[in-house]
C-alpha positions as CSV (number, residue, x, y, z in Angstrom):
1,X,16.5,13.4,-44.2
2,X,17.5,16.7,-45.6
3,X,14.7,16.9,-48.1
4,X,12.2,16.0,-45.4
5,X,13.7,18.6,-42.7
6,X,13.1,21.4,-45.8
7,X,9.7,20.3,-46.6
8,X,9.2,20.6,-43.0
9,X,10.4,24.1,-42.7
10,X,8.4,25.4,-46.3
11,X,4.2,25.9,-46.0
12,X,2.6,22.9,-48.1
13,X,-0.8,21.3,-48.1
14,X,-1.4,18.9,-46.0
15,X,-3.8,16.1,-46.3
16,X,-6.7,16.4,-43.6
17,X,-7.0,13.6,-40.8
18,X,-10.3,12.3,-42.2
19,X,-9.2,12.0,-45.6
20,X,-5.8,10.0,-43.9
21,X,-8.1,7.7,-42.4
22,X,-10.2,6.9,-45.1
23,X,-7.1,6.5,-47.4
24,X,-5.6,4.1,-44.7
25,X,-9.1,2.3,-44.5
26,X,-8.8,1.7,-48.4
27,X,-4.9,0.2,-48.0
28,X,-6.4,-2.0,-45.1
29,X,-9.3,-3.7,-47.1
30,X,-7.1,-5.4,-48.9
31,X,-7.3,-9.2,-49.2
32,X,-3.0,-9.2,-48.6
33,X,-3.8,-7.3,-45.3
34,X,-6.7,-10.2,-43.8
35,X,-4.6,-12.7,-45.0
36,X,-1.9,-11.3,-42.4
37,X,-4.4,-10.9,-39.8
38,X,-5.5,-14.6,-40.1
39,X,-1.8,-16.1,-40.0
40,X,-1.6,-14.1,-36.8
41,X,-4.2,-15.1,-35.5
42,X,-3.2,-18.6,-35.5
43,X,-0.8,-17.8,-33.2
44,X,-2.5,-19.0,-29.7
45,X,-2.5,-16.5,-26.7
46,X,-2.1,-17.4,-23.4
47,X,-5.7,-15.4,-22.5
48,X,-8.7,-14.2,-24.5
49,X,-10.9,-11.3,-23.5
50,X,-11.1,-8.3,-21.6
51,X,-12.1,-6.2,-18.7
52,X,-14.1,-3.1,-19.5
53,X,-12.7,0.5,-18.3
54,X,-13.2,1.2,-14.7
55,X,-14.2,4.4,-13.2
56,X,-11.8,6.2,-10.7
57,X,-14.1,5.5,-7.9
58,X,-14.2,1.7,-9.1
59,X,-10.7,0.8,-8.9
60,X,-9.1,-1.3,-6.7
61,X,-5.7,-2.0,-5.6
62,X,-3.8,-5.4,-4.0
63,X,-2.9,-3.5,-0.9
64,X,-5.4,-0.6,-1.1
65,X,-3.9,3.0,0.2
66,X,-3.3,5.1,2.3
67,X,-5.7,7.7,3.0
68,X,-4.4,11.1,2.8
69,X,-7.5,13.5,4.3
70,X,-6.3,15.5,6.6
71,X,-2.2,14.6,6.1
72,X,-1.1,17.5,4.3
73,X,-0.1,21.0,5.4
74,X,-1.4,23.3,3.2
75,X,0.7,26.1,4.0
76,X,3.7,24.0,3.6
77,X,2.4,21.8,1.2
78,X,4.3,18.8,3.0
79,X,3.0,15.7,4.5
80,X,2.4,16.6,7.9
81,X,5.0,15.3,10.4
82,X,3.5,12.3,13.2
83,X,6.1,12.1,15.2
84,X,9.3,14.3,15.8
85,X,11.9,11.7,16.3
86,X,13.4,9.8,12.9
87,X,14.3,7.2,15.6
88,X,11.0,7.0,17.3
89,X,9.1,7.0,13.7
90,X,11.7,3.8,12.5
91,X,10.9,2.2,15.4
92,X,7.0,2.2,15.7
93,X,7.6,1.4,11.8
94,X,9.6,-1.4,12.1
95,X,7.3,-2.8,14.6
96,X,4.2,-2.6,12.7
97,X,3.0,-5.9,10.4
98,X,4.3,-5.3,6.8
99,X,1.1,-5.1,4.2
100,X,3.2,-7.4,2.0
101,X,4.1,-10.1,4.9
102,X,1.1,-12.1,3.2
103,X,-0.1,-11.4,-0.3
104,X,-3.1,-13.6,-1.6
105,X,-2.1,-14.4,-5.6
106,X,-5.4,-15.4,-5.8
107,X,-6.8,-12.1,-6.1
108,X,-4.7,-11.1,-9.0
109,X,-5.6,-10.3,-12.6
110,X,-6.0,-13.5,-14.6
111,X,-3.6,-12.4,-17.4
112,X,-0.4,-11.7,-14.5
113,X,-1.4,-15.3,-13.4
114,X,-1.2,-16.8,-16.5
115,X,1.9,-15.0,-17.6
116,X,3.6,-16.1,-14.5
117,X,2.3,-19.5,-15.2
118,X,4.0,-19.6,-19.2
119,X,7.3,-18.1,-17.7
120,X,7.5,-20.7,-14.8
121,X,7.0,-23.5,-17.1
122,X,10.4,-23.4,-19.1
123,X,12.2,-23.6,-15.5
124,X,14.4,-27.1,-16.4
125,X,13.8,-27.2,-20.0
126,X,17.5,-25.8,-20.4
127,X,18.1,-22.9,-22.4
128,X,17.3,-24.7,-26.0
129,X,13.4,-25.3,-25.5
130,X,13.6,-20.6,-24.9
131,X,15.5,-20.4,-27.6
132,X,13.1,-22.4,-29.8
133,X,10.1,-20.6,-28.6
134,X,11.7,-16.8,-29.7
135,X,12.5,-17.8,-32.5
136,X,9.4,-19.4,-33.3
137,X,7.4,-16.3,-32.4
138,X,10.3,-14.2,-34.7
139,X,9.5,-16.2,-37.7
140,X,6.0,-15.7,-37.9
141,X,6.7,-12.3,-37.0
142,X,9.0,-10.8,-39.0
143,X,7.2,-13.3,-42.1
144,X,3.9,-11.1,-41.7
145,X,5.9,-7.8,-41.0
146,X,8.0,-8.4,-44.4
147,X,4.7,-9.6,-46.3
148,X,3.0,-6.4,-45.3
149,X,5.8,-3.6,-46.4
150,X,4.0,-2.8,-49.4
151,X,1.4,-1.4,-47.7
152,X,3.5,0.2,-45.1
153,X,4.5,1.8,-48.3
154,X,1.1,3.4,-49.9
155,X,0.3,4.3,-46.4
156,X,3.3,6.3,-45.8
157,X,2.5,8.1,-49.0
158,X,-0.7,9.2,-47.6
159,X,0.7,10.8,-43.8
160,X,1.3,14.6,-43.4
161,X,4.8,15.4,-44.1
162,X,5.1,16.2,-40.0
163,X,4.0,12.8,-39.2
164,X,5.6,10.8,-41.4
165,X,8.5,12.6,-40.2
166,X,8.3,10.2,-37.0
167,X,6.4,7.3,-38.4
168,X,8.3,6.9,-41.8
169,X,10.0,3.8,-39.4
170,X,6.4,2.0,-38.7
171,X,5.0,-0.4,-40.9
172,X,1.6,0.9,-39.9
173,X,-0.1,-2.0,-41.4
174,X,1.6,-4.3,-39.4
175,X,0.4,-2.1,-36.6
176,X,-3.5,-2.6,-37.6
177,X,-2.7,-6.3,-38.5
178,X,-1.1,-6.9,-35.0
179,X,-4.5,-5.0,-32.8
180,X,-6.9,-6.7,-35.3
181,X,-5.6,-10.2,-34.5
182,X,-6.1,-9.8,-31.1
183,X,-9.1,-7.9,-31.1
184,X,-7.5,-5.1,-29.1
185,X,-10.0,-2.6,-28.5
186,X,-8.2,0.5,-29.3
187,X,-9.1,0.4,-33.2
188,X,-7.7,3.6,-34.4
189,X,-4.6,3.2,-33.2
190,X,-2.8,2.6,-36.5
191,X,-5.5,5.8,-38.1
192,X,-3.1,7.9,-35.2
193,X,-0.1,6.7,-36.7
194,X,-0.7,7.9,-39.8
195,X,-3.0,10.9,-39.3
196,X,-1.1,12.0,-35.6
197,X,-2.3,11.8,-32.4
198,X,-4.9,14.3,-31.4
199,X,-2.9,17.2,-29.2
200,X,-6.2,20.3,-28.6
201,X,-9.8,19.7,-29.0
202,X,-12.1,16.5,-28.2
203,X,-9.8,13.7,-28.1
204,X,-11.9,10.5,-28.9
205,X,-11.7,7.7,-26.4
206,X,-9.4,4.8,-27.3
207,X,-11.0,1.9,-25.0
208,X,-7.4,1.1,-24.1
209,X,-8.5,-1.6,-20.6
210,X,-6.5,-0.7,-18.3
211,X,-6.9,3.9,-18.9
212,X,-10.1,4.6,-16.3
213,X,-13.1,7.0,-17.6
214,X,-13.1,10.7,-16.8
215,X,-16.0,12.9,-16.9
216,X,-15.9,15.8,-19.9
217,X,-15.5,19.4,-19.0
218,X,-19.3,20.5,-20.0
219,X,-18.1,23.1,-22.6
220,X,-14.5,24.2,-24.1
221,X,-13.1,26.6,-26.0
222,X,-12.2,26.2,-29.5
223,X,-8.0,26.9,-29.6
224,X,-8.6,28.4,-33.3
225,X,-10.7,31.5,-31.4
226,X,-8.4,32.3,-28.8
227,X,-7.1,35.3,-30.4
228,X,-3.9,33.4,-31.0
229,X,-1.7,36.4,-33.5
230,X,-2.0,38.7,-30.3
231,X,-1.0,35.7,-28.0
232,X,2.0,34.7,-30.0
233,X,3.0,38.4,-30.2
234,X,3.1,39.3,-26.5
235,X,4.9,35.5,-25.7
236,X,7.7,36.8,-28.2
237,X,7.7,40.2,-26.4
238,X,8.1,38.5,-22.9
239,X,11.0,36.0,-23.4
240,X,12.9,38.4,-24.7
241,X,12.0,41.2,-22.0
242,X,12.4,38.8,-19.5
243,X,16.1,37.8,-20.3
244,X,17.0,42.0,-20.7
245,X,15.9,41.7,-17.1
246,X,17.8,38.9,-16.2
247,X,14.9,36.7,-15.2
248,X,16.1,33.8,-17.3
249,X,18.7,32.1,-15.3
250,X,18.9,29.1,-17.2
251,X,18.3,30.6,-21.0
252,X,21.6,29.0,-21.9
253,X,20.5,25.9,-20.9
254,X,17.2,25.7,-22.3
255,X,18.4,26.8,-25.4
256,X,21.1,23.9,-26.1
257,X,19.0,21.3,-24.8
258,X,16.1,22.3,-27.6
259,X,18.9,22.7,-30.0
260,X,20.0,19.4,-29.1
261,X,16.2,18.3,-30.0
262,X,16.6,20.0,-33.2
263,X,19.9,18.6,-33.8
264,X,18.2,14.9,-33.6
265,X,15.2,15.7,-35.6
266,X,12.7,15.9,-32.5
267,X,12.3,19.4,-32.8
268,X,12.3,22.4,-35.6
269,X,13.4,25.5,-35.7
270,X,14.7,28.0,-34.6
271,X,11.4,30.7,-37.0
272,X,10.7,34.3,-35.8
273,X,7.1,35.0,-35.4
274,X,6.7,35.7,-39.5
275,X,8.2,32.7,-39.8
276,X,5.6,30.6,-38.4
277,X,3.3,32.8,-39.8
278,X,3.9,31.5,-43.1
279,X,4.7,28.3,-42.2
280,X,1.6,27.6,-40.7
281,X,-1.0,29.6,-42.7
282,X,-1.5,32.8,-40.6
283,X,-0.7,34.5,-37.7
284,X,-4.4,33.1,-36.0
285,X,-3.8,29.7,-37.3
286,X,-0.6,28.7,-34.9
287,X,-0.4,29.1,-30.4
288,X,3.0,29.0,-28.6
289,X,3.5,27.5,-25.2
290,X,6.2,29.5,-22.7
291,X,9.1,26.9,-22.4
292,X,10.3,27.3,-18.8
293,X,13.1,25.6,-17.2
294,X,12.4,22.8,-14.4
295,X,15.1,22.1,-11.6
296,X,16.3,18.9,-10.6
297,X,18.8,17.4,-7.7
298,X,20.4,14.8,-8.5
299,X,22.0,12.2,-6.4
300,X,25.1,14.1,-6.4
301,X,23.8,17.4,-5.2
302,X,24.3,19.1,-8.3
303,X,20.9,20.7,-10.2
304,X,19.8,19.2,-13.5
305,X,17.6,21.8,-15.7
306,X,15.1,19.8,-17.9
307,X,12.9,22.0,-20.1
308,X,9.0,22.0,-20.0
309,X,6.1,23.7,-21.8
310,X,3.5,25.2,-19.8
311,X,0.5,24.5,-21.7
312,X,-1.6,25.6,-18.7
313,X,-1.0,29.1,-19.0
314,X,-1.4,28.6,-23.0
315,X,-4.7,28.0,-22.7
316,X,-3.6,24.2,-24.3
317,X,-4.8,22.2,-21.5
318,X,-8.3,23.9,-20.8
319,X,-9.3,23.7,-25.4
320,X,-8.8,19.8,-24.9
321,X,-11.5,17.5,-23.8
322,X,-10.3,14.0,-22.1
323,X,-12.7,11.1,-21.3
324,X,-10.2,9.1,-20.1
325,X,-7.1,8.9,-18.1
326,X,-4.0,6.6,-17.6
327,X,-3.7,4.7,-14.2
328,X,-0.1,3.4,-13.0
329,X,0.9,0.5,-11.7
330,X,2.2,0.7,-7.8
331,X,5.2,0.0,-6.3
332,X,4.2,-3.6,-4.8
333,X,4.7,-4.9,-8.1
334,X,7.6,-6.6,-7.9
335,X,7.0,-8.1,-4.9
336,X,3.4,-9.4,-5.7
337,X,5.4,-11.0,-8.9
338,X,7.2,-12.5,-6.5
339,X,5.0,-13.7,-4.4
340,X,3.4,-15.5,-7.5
341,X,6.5,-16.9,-8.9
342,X,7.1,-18.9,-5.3
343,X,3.5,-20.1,-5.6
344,X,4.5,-21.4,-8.9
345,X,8.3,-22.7,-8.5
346,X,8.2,-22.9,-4.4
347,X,10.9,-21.8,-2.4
348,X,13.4,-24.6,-3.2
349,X,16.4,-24.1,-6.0
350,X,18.6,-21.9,-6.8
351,X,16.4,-18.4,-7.6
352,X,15.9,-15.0,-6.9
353,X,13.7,-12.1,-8.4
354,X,15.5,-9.6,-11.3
355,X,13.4,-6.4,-12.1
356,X,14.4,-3.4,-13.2
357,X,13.2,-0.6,-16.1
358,X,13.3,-0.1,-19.8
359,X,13.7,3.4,-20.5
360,X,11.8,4.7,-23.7
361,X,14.3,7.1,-25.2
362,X,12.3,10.9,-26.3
363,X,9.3,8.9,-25.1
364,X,6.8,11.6,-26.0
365,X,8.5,12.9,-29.0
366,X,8.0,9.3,-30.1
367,X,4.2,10.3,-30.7
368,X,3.4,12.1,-33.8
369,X,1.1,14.5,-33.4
370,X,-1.9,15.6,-36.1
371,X,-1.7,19.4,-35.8
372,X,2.1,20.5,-35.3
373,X,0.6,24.2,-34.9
374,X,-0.4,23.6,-31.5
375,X,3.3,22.1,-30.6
376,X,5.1,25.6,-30.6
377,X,6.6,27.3,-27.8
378,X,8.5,30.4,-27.3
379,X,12.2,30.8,-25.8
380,X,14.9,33.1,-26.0
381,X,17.6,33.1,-27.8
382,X,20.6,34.1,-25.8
383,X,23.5,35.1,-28.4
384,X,20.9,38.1,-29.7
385,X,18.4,38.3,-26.8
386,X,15.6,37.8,-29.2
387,X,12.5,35.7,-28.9
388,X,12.2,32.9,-31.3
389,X,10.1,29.4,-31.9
390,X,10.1,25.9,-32.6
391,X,7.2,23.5,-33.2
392,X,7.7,19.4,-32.5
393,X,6.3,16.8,-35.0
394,X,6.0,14.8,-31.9
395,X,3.7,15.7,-28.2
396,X,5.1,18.3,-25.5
397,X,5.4,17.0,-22.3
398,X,2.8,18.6,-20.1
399,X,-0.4,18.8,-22.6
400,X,-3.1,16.5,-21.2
401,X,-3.3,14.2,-23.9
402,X,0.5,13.2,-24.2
403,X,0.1,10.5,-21.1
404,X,-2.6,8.5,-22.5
405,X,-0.5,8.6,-26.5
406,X,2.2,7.6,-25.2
407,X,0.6,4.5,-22.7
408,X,-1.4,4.2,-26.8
409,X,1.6,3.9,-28.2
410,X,3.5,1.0,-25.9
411,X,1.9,-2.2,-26.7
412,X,2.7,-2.2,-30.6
413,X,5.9,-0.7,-30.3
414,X,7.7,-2.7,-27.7
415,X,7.8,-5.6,-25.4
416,X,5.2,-5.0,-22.7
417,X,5.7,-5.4,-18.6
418,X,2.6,-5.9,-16.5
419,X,2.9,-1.8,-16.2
420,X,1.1,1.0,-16.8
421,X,4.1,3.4,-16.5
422,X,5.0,5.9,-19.0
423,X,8.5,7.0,-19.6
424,X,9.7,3.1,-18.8
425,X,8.5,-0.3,-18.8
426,X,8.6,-2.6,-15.4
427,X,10.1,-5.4,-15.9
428,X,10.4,-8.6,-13.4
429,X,11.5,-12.2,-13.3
430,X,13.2,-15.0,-11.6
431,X,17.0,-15.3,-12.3
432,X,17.0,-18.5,-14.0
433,X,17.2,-18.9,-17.5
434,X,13.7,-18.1,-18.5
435,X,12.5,-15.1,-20.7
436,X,11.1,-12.2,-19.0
437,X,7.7,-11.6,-17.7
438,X,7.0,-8.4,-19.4
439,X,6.9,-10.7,-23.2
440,X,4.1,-12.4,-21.5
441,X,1.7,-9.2,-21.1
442,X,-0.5,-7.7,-23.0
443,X,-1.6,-4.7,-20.7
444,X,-2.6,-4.8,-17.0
445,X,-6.2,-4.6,-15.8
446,X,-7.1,-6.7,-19.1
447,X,-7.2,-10.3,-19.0
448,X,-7.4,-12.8,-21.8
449,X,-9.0,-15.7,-20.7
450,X,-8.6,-18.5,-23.5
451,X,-6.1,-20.7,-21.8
452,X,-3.1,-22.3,-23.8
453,X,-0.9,-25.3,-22.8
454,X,2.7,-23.6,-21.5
455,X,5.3,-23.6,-22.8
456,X,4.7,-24.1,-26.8
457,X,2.1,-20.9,-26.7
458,X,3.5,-17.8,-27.6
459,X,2.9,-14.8,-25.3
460,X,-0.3,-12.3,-25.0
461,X,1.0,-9.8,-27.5
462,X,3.0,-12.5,-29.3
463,X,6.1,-11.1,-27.3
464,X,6.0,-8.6,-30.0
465,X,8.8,-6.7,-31.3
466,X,9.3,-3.0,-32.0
467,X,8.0,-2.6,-35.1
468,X,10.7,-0.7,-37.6
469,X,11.1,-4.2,-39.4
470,X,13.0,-5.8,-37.1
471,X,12.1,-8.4,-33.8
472,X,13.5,-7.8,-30.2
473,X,15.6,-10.6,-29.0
474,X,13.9,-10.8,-25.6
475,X,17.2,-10.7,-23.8
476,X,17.3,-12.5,-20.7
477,X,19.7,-9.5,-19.1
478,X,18.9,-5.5,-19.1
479,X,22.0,-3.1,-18.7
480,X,18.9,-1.3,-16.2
481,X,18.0,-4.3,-13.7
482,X,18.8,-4.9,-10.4
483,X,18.9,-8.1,-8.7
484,X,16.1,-7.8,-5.6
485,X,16.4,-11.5,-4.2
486,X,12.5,-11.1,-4.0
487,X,12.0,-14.7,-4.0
488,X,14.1,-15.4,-1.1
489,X,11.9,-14.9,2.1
490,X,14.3,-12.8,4.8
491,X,14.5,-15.3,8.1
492,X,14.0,-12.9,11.2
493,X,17.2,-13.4,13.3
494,X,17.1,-15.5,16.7
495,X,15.0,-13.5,19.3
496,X,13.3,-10.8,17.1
497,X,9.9,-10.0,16.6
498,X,9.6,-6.9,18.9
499,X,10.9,-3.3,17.8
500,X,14.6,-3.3,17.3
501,X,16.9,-2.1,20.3
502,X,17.4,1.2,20.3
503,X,21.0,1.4,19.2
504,X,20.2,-0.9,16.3
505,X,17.4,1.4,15.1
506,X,19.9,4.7,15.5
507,X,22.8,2.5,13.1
508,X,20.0,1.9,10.8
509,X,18.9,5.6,10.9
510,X,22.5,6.9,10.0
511,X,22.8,3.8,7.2
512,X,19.5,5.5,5.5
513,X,19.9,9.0,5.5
């Protein structure tokens, strides 16, 4: 690690991204490497196809939304206010029909149907018949992974020192062997891997199913002709005349929490402006972002600082070129897996919904990036009030691109939920002893329709494990969930269906806030 971290900090060559990808197209043409991909692909999959990216204006949603023309307050920047009692406003909501009082299953994606279908089917088997269908999914799994390590060996030898630096733990031909065999559509998705992630400029689209097409900005500038030696000069000149001034409130804590990154080998530095310089070829060849410091409450009142990097003012944002976009899933989630689940194992029996997150640790760190210049930002150093930089291997938080590498990066690096969020993975499933839904899901918003007999076939994505040589366990408990009771329906107490009494509504008033 030590040798890496100095080969890090000292200017060396570094292989261009074309010439990484046709290297890793040479390791991948090998007959060991289709060999893998067939074994795979003998695995069956519980659907087969998939839906083509949507537009914004196309997509749809179980419950629809709520229009917002004409809510918000512009001066205030609030929702506006439609009623000026909390009491009145619980009321009139309580006695409204809930959009979730009747869900139609029917009308859901065929790959959360048949998911829910696999899952449901161990229910009585006993805990044996799930423990023989891990471990038969592990074996093939970690057979292929081992086979492959060879390769995952010539191709590390081929990735820029700055990316290898995060991917040194993939086997990146298990990577390609894993989105071959199911024909996923984002091909160069083990290329990113091993060349980086595109951070500035025209970032290709991946075809990722469920991310929804975004027109191009007609024209952008090239990041290279911003005048970028005069821009890194000023951004040096203003952290540090901005802590002299005492505008930097929280300089303390920006600084430990980067050193922290540095410290865990998410981040390097701290370099002064020559520094860079030479690290990076040039004082035009490198462009700082400002890192600023974002407030937080937190439940206990106190503020949390978390720090960010405005690559708005940079100029980051408006050099890159998106034609796609991530889209989330929504908060009716859990209760439309619900809703499924009872269609499938009825109301009887001793059951209730568990859901909760998986929390992906440095999530966009975790995506290395293919030019590591246009990762720096600027902060000061508060022992000696001078401005200094760091650069990440990995993506800063608020560039356009990191959302949609990161959603990239999920499916080969960890069990999927039926999600599209970013930072954590939904997860959901009844409280019996059955493996979790999110083992059965490839991605949302793309179905695989080549039906498989539950419960011998293994899941969509072959309930995949992360891939640094080792399988996940599929746990049937999370230290994160939370036990909803979803598939209970609540019985409405003798006499209701009319807004609560007043006095009732008031209790439940001071119980919520």
């Amino acid at each position: 690690m030590l040798l890496l971290l100095l080969s890090l900090a000292a200017p060396v060559p570094q292989p261009s991204a074309a010439s990484t990808a046709e290297g890793l197209a040479s390791i991948l043409s090998s007959s060991l490497f289709h060999e893998s991909v067939a074994r795979l692909r003998e695995l069956p999959l519980l659907c087969s196809g998939y839906a083509e990216q949507q537009t914004a204006s196309s997509r749809k949603t179980p419950l629809g939304l709520q229009p917002t023309k004409g809510l918000m307050d512009e001066t205030m920047c609030l929702v506006k206010a439609v009623t000026s009692s909390v009491v009145d406003h619980i009321a009139e909501a309580i006695a409204l029909d809930h959009p979730l009082a009747s869900l139609h299953t029917a009308a859901e994606d065929d790959d959360l149907q048949a998911a829910v279908g696999h899952v449901a089917a161990f229910a009585g088997l006993g805990h044996s018949a799930l423990k023989e269908h891990r471990h038969a999914l592990a074996t093939v799994l970690r057979r292929v992974e081992r086979d492959l390590r060879p390769l995952s060996v010539a191709a590390r030898a081929i990735m820029p020192s700055s990316v290898r630096h995060l991917s040194h733990r993939y086997n990146v031909p298990f990577i390609a062997a894993l989105v071959a065999s199911i024909d996923w559509p984002d091909t160069a998705l083990a290329e990113c891997f091993c060349a980086g992630f595109p951070i500035v400029g025209l970032c290709p689209v991946s075809g990722v199913p469920s991310f929804v097409v975004v027109d191009r900005p007609p024209e952008i500038p090239d990041i290279r002709g911003l005048g970028n030696a005069a821009w890194n000069r000023a951004l040096r000149d203003r952290v540090r005349g901005d802590f002299s001034a005492g505008r930097c409130p929280h300089a303390e804590v920006l600084w430990s929490k980067t050193m922290e990154e540095v410290a865990k080998g998410l981040c390097f530095g701290p370099f002064t402006l020559e520094q860079m310089d030479e690290r990076f070829g040039g004082s035009d060849a490198w462009r700082a972002m400002l890192r600023f410091a974002v407030e937080q409450t937190k439940p206990d009142g106190t503020c949390k600082v978390r720090p960010c990097d405005d690559a708005a003012s940079s100029l980051h944002n408006e050099a890159t070129s998106l034609g796609e976009t991530i889209a989330c899933e929504t908060a009716d989630f859990p209760a439309r897996v619900a809703a499924l689940f009872v269609e499938a194992l009825g109301l009887d029996g001793d059951w209730s919904m568990l859901g909760g997150t998986e929390d992906v640790e440095g999530a966009y760190r975790q995506c290395p990036v293919r030019t590591p210049q246009f990762t720096a930002f600027a902060l000061v150093d508060p022992s000696t009030g001078q401005g200094r930089f760091f650069f990440l291997p990995g993506m800063n938080l608020c560039v356009l691109p990191s959302g949609a590498a990161m959603r990239r990066r999920c499916p080969p690096s960890s069990i999927i939920s039926s999600s599209h969020l970013i930072l954590s993975h939904l997860l959901a499933r009844p409280s019996v002893s059955l493996p979790p839904l999110s083992s059965h899901l490839l991605h949302r918003s793309s179905p695989r329709l080549r039906a498989a007999p539950p419960p011998a076939c293994p899941s969509s994505l072959l309930a995949l494990s992360r891939l640094e040589s080792h399988t996940s366990s599929c746990s049937s408990s999370s230290s994160s969930q939370w036990d909803g009771c979803l598939g209970q329906p609540v019985q409405p107490a003798a006499g209701a269906g009319g807004p609560l009494p007043p006095a009732a509504v008031r209790r439940l008033c001071d119980a919520l806030l």
